[in-house]
Every structure is written in C-alpha cells, then in structure tokens.
N, CA and C of each residue as an Amber inpcrd file, in Angstrom:
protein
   537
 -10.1160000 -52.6220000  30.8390000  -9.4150000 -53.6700000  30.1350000
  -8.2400000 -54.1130000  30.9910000  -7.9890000 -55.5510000  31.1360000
  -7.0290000 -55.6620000  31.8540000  -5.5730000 -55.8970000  31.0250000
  -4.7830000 -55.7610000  31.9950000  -3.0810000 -55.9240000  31.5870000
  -2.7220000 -56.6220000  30.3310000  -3.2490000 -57.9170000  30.4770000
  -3.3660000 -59.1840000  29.1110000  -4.1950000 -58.3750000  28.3400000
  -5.2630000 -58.1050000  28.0030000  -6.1810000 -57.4340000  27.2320000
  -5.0450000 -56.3190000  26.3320000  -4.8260000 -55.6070000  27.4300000
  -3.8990000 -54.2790000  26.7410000  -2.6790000 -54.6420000  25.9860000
  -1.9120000 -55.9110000  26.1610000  -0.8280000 -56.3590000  25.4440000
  -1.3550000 -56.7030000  24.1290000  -2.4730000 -57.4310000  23.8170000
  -2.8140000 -58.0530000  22.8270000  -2.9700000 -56.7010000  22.3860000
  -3.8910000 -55.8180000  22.6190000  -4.1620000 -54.4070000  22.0340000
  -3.1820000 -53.8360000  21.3340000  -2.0430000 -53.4970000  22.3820000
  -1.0760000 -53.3270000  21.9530000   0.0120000 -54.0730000  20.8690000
  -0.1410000 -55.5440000  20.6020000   0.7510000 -56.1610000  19.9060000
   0.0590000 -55.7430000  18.0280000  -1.0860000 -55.6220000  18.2150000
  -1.7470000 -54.6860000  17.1530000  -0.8270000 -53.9240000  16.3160000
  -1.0310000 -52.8560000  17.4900000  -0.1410000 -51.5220000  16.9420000
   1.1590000 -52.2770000  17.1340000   2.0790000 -52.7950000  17.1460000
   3.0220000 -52.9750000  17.4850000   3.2360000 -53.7420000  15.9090000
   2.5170000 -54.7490000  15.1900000   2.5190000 -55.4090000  14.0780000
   1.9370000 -54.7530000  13.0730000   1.2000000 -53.8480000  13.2990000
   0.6400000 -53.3740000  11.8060000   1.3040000 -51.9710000  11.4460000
   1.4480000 -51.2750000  12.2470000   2.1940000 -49.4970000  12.7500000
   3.4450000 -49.0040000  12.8090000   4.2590000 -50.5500000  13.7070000
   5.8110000 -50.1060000  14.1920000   6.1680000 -49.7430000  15.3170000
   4.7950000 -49.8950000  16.0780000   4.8520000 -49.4440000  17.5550000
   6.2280000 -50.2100000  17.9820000   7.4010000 -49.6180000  18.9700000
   8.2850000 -50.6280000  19.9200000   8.5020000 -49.6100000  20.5850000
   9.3340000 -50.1070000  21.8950000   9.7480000 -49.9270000  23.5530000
  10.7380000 -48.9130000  23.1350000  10.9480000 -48.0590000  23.4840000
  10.2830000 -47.0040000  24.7570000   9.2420000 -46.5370000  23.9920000
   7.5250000 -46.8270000  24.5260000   6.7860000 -46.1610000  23.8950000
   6.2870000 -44.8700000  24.2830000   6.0400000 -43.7510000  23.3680000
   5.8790000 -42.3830000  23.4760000   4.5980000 -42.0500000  23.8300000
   4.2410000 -41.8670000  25.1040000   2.8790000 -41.4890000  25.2420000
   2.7770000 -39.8590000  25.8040000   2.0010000 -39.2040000  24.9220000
   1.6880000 -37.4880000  25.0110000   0.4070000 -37.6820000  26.2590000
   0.8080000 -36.9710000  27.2740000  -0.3590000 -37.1630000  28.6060000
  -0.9600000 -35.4640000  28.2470000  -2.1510000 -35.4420000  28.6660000
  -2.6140000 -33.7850000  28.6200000  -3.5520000 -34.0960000  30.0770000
  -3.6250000 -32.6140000  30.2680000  -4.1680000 -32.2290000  31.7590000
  -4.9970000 -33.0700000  32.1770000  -6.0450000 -33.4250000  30.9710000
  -7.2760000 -33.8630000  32.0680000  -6.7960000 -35.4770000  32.3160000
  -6.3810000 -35.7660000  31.9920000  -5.8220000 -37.6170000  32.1650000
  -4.7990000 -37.3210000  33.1220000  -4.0680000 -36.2910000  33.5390000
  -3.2880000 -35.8540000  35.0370000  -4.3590000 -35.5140000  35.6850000
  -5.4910000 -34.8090000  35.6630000  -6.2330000 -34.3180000  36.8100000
  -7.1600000 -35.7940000  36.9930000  -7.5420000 -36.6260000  36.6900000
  -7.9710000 -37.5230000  36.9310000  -7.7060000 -38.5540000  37.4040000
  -6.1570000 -38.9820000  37.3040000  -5.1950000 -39.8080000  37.8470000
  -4.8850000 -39.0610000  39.0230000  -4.5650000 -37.5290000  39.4000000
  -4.8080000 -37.3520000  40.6030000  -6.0320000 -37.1610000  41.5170000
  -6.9720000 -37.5130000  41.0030000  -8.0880000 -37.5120000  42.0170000
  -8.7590000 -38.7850000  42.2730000  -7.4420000 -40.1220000  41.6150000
  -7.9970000 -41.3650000  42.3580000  -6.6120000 -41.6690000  43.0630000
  -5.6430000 -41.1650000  42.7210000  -4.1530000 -41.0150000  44.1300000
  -3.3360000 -42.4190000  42.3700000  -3.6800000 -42.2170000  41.4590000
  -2.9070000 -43.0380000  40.6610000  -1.6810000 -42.5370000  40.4610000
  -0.9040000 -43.5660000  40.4370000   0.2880000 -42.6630000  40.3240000
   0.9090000 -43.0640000  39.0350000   0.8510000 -41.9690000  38.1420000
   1.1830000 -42.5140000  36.6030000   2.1280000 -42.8280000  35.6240000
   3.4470000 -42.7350000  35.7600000   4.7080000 -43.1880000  35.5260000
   4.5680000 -44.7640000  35.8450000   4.5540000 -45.5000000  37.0700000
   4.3220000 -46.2210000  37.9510000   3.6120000 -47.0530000  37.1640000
   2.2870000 -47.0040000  37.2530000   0.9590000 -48.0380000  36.8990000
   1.2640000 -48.0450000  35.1230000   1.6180000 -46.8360000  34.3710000
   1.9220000 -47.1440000  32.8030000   2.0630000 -48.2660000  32.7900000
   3.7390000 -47.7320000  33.2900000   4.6400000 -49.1460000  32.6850000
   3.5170000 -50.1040000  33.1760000   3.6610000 -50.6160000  34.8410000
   3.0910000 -51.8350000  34.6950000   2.0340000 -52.5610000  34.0270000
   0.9800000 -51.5670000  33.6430000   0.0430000 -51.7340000  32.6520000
   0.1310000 -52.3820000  31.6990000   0.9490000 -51.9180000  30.7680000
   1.5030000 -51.7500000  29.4660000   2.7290000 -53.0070000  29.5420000
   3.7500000 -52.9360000  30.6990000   4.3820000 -54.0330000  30.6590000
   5.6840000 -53.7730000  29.7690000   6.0420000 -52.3070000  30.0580000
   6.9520000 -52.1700000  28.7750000   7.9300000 -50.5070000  29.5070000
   8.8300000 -50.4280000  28.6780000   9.1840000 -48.9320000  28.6540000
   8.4850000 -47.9430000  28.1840000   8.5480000 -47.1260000  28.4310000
   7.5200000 -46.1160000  28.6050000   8.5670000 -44.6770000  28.6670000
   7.8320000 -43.8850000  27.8370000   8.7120000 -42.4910000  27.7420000
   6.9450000 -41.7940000  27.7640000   7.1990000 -41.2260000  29.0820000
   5.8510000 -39.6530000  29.3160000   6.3200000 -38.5090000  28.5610000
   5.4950000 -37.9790000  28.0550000   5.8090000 -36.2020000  26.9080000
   4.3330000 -35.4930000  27.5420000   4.5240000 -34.4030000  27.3020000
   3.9940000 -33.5620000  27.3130000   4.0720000 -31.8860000  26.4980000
   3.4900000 -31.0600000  26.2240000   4.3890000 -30.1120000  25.1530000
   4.0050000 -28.5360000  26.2100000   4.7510000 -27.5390000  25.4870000
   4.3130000 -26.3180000  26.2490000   2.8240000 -25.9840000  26.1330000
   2.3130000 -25.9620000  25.1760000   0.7050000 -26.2110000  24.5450000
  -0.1070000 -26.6400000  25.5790000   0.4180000 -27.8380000  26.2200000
  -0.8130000 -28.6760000  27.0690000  -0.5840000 -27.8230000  28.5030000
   0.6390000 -27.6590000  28.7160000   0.9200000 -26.8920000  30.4350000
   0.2430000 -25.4140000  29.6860000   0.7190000 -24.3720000  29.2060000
  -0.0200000 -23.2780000  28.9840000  -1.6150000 -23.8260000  29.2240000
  -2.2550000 -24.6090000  28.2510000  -3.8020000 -24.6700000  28.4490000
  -4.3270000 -25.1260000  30.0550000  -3.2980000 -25.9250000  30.7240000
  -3.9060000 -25.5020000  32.5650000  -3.8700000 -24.4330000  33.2500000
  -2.6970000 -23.3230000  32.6780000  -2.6450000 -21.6110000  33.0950000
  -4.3730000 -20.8910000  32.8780000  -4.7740000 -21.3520000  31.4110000
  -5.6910000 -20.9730000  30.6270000  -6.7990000 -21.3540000  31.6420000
  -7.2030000 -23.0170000  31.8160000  -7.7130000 -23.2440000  32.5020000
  -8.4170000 -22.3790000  34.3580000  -7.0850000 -22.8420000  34.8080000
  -7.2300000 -21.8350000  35.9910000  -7.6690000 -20.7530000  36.1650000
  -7.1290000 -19.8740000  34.8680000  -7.6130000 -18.4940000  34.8740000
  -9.0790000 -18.4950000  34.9270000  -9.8180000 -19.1660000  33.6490000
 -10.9680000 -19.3650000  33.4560000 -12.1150000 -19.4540000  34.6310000
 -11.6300000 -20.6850000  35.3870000 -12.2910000 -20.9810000  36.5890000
 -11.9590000 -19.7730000  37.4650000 -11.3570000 -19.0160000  37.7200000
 -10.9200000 -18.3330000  38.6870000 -10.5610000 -18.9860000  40.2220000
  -9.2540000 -19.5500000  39.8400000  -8.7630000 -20.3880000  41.0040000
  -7.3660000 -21.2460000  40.2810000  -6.6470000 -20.4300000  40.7460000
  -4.9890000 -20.1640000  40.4580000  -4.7590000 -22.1710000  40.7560000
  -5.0150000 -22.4440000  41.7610000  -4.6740000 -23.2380000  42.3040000
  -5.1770000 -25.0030000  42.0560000  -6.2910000 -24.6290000  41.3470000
  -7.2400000 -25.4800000  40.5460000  -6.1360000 -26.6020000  39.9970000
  -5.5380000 -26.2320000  39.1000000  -4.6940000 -27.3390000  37.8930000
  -3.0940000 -27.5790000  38.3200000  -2.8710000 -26.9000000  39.8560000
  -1.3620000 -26.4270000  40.1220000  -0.7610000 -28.2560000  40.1580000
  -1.1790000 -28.7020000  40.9830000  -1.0560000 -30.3140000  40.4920000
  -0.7680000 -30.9010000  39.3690000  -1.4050000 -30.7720000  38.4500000
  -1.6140000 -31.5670000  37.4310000  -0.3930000 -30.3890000  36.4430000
  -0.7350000 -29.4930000  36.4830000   0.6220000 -28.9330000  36.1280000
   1.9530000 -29.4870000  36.6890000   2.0350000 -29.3870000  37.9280000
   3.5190000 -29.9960000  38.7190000   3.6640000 -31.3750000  37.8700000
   3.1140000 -32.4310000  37.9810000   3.1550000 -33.8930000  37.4880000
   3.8210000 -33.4390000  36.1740000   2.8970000 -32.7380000  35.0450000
   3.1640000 -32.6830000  33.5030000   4.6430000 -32.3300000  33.2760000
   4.7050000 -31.0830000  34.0720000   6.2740000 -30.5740000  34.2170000
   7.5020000 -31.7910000  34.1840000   7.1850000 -32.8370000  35.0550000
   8.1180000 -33.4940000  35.3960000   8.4280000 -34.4840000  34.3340000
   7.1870000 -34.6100000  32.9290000   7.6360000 -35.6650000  32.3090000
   8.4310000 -34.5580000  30.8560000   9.2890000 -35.8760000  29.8240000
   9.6350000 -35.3720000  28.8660000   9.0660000 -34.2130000  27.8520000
   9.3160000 -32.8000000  27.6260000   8.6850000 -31.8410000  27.0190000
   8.8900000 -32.0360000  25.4260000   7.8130000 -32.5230000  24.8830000
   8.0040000 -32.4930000  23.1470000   8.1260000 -31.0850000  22.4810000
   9.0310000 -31.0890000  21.4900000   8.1160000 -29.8520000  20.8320000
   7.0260000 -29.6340000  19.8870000   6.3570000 -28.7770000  20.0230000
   5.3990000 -28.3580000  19.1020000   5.7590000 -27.4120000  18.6380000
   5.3900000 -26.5280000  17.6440000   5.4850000 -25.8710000  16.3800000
   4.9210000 -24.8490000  16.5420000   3.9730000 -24.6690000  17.4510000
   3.0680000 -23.5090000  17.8730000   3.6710000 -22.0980000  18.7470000
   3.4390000 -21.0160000  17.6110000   4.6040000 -20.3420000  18.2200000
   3.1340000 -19.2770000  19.0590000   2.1880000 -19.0740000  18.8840000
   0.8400000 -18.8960000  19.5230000   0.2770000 -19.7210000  20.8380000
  -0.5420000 -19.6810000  21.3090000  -1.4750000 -20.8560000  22.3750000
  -2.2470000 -21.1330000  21.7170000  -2.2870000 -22.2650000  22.0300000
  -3.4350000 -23.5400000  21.0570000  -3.8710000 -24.2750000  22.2800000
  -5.3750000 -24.5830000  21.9110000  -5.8140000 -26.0850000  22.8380000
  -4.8870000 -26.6930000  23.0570000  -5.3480000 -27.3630000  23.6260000
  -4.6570000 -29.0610000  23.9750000  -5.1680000 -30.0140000  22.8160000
  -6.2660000 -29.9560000  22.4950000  -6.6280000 -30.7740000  21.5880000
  -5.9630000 -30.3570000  19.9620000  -6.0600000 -28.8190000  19.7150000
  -5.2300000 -28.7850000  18.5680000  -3.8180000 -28.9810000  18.6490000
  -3.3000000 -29.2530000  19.4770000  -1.4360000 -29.1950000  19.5220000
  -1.3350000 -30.8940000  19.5270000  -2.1450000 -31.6850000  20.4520000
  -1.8770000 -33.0920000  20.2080000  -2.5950000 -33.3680000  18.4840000
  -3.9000000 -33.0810000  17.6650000  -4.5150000 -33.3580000  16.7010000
  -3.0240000 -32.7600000  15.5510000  -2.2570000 -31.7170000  15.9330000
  -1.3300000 -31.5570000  14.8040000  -0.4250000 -32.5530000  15.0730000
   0.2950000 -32.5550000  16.0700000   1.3130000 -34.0210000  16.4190000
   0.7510000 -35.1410000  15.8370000  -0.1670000 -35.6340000  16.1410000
  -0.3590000 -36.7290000  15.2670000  -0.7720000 -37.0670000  13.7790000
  -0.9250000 -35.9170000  12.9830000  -1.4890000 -35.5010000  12.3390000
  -2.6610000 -36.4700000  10.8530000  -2.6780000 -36.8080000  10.2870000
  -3.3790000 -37.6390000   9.5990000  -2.6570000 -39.2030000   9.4590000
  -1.4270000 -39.7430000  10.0770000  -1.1370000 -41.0910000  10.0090000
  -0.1380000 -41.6850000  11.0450000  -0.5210000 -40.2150000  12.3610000
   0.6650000 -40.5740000  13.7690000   2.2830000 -41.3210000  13.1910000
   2.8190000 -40.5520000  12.6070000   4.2740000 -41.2740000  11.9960000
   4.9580000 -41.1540000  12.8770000   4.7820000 -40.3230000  14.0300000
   5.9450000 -40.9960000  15.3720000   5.2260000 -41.6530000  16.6880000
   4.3170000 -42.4040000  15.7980000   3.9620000 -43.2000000  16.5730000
   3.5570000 -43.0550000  18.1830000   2.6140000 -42.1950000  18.3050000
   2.0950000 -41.5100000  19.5420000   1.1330000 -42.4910000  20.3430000
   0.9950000 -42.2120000  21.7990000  -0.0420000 -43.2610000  22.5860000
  -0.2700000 -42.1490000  23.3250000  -1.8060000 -41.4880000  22.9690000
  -2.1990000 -40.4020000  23.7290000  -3.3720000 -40.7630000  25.1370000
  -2.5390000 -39.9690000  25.8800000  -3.4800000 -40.3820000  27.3610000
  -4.3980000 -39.1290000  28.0950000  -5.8330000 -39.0970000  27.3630000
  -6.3280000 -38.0000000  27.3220000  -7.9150000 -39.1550000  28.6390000
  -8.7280000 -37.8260000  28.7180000  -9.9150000 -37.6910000  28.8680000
 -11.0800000 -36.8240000  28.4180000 -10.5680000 -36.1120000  27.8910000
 -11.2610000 -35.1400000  26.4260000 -11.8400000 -36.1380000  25.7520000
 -13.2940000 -36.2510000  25.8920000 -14.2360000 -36.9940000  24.7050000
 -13.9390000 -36.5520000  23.3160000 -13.9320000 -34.7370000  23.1600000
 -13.7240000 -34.3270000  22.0670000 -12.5070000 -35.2160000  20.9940000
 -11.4250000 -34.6500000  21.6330000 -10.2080000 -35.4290000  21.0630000
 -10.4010000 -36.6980000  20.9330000 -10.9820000 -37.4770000  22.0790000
 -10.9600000 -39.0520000  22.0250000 -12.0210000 -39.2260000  20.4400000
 -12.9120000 -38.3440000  19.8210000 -13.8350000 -38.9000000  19.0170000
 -13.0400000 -38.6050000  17.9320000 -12.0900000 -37.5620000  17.7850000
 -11.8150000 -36.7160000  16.6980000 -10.4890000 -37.7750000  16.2080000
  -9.7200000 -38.5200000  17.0920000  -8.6650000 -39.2300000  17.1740000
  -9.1200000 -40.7030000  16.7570000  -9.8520000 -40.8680000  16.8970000
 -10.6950000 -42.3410000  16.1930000 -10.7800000 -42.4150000  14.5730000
 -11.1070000 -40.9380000  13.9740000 -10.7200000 -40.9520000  12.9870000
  -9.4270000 -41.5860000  12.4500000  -8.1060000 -41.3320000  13.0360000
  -7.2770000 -41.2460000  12.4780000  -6.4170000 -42.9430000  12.5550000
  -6.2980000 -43.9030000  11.5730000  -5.6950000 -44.7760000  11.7710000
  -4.1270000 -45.3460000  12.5870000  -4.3680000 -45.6020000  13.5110000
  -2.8170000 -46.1040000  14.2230000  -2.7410000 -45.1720000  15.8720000
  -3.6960000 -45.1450000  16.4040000  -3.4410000 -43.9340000  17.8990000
  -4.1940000 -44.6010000  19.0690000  -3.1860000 -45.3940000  19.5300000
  -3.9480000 -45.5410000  20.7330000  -4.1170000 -44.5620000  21.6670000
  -5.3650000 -44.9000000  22.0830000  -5.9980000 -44.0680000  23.2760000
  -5.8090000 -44.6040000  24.9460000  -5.1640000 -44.2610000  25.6700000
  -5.2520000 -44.4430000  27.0560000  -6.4800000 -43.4850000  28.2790000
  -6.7190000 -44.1090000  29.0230000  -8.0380000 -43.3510000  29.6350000
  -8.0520000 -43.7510000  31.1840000  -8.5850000 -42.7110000  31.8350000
  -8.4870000 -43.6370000  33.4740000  -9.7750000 -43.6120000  33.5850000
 -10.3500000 -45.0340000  34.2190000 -11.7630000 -45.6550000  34.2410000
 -12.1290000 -45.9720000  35.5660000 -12.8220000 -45.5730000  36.4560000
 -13.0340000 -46.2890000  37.6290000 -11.3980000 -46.5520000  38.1860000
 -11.3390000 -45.7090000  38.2030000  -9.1500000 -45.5040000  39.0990000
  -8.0320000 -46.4390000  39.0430000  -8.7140000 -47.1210000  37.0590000
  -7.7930000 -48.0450000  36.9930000  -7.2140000 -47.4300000  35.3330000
  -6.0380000 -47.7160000  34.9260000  -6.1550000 -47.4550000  33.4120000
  -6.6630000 -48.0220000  32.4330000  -6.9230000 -47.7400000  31.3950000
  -7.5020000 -48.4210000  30.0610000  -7.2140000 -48.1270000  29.0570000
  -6.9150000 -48.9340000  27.9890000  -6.3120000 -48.5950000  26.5960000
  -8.1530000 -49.5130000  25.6480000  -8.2000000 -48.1750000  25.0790000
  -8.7310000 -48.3900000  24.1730000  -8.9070000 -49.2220000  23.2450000
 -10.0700000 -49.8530000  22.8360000 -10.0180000 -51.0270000  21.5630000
  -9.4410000 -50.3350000  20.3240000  -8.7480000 -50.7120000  19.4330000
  -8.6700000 -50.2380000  17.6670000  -9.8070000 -49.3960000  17.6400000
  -9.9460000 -48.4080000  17.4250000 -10.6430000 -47.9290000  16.1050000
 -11.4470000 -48.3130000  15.2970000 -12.0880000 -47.8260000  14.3090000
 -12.6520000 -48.7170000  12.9740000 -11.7350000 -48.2880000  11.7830000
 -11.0900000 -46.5540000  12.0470000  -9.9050000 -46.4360000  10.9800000
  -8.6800000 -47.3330000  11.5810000  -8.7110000 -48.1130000  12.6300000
  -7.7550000 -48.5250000  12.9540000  -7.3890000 -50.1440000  12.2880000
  -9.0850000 -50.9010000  12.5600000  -9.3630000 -51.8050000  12.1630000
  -9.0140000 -51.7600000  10.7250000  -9.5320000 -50.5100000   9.5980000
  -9.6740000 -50.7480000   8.1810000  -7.9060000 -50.7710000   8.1990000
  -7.5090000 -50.1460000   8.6240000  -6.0600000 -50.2170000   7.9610000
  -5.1400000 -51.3810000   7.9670000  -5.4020000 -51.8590000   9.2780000
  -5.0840000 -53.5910000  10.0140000  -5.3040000 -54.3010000   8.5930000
  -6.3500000 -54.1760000   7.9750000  -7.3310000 -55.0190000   7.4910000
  -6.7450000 -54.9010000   5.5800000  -6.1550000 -53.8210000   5.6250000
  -5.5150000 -53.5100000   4.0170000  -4.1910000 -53.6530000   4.4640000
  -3.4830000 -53.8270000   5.3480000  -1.9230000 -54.4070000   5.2090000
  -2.1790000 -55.3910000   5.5280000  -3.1210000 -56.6690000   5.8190000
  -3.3200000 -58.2740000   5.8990000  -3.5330000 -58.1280000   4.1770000
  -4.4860000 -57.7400000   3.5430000  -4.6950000 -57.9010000   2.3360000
  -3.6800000 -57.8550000   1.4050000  -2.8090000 -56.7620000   1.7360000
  -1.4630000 -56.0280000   0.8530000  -0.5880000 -57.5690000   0.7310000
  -0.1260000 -57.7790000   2.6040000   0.6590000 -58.7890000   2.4150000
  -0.0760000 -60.4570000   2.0510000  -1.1360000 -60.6650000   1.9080000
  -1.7770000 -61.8020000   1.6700000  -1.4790000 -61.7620000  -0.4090000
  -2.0080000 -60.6390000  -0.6890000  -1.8420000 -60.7520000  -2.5430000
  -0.3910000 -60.6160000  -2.5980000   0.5730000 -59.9990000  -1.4650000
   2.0150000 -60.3810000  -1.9950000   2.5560000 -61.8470000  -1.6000000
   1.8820000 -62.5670000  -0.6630000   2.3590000 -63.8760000  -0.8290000
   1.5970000 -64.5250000  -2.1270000   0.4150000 -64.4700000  -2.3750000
  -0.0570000 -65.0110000  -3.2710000   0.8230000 -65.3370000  -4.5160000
   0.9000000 -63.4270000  -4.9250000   1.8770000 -63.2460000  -6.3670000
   3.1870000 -64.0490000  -6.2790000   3.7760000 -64.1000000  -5.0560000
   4.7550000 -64.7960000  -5.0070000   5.0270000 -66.2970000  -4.8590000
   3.9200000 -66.7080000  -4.6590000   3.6890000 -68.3910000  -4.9210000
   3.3390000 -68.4200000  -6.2900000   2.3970000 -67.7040000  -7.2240000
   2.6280000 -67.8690000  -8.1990000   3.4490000 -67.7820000  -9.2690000
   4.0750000 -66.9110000  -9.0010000   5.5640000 -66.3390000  -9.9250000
   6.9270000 -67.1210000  -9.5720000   6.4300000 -68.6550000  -8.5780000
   7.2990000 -69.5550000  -8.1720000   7.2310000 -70.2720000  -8.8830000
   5.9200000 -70.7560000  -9.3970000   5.4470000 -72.0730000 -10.0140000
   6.2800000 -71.7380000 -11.7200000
C-alpha cells in the first residue's frame, strides 16, 4: 500500500477511534527481524510512511521472547539484532510478572477495544488473524522491503459502520426535535 493509501487508512482510525500524533506503535521481534533482513531502517521509513509522529514501544515480554527464541534455535546470536533495535525504542509496561509470548503480552495490551490506541507492527500471522478480531488495531507489516498498513478489518469496518449510524439517527433526532 502506498504512502497516500496509508493516510486515508489511517484517517479511518483517526475519525472513528481517536487515533492522533504521536502515534503508539508496539513493534515485536519478527517485524524487527524482517526489517533487518531487507537493511529497512525503521524509525526512519515509519514516520515517512505514515507521515506523522511516531512513538516506537516495545515491552520486556517481546525482548525476553527473542532470549526464548535463540535459546530454542540454539544460536545465541540468531535475534542479537533485532533485540539491539527493540532495546532502543520506548519500553511499555506490561503486567506480566511471568514470560508470556509475544503474542499474549501484545493480545492483553490491546485487549478487547485497544483504548490506548495501539498500531501493532508484527509479522506473526497468528496475532495478525487473532487481532482482526478486535475492532480499532491497525496492523503494520513489511512486504517485499517496503512497509504496509493493513486494510480495516471487518470488526473494524462493523464498528466504522455503527458510529456512522449512531451519529446519522443523532442528527436525524435532532432535525426532528427542531421542527
């Protein structure tokens, strides 16, 4: 999707949600390990993307799960990158006083109606399907070594679609209760 594409996308969330500047986007490993293996450099291309301020987060949750990672693979050195990058942006907190996925620590942050308004920049299909559910979350993605923001949703669409309605029967009532 290009730049224009993503504004309109964005003016969406921005009119139906509350989305505004500095927007909060939660990055997790695999959307760092992928941006480093096309040399993207992601602070950088956001903004220009997006066309806006931009605040990067990340939580202890998502850096622990590249430790996890590494271990797994057996190769310390595997995620040391994509760890370094995560480090460097804003650390949210999470609540998790245990290790959790990545996918459960961002799925509780946002939790059934994203009220602080999150822009998650994953490559996890899982999450990306499980997050579609939920009305108001944009999705960011790196595609062929360019970025991409996701279309709406269909919970994204229905909700769009009942605050046009909400405010359409409140102008209504209110032209009539003029007369």
């Amino acid at each position: 999707m290009s730049a224009k594409k993503a504004k309109k996308v964005l003016a969406v969330y921005q009119s139906v949600f509350g989305f505004h500047e500095p927007f909060q986007i939660i990055i997790d490993g695999t959307f760092v390990q992928a941006a480093l293996r096309v040399k993207l450099h992601i602070a950088e291309r956001i903004r220009r993307y997006l066309s806006a301020r931009v605040e990067l987060m990340s939580t202890r949750c998502l850096l622990r799960e590249l430790d996890t990672l590494s271990e797994a693979v057996g190769n310390r050195d595997m995620f040391i990158g994509a760890k370094l990058v995560l480090r460097r942006f804003q650390l949210r907190h999470c609540s998790h006083t245990k290790a959790c996925t990545a996918n459960q620590c961002i799925q509780q942050m946002i939790g059934k109606r994203n009220e602080h308004r999150y822009i998650i920049a994953t490559q996890d299909q899982d999450l990306i399907e499980s997050l579609k559910h939920v009305p108001g979350v944009p999705i960011l993605t790196v595609a062929g070594g360019r970025l991409f923001l996701m279309k709406p949703s269909q919970a994204t669409k229905d909700a769009q679609q009942k605050v046009r309605h909400t405010c359409l029967s409140y102008f209504i009532l209110s032209a009539n209760c003029a007369l």
